[in-house]
C-alpha angles and dihedrals in degrees: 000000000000122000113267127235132205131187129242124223100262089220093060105101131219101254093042102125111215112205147201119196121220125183123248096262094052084042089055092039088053099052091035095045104023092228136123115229111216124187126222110253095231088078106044116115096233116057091204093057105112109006125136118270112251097256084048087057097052103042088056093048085057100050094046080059102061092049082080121215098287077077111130095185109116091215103083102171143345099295090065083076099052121045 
């Protein structure tokens, strides 16, 4: 599979800081335990938080279409990822 490429907003500029908020007690497991806590994204507020930009999408469901149908990998297209 190639590398995939997305773009960036052109107006965002060089020194913009982008930023995720953890809680205190995240904050203290990651630097104890040097270990990032993930959630699982079934139960994140908002359904549209981590899915996969539009040109990613696509890019994964072309490349799940050239594997042909011998193909024994459970994941069969971009929403296997997903949901």
């Amino acid at each position: 599979m190639s590398p995939v490429f997305l773009e960036i907003d052109d107006e965002l500029e060089e020194s913009q800081k982008l930023w995720r908020y953890l809680d205190l007690a995240k904050f203290v497991s990651l630097l104890e335990k040097k270990a990032l806590w993930l959630a699982r994204a079934d139960t994140f507020r908002d359904r549209h938080e981590g899915r996969f930009p539009d040109e990613m999408r696509r890019t994964i469901e072309q490349a799940y279409k050239s594997f042909g149908d011998d193909d024994k990998s459970p994941v069969k297209d971009a929403d296997d990822f997903q949901d």
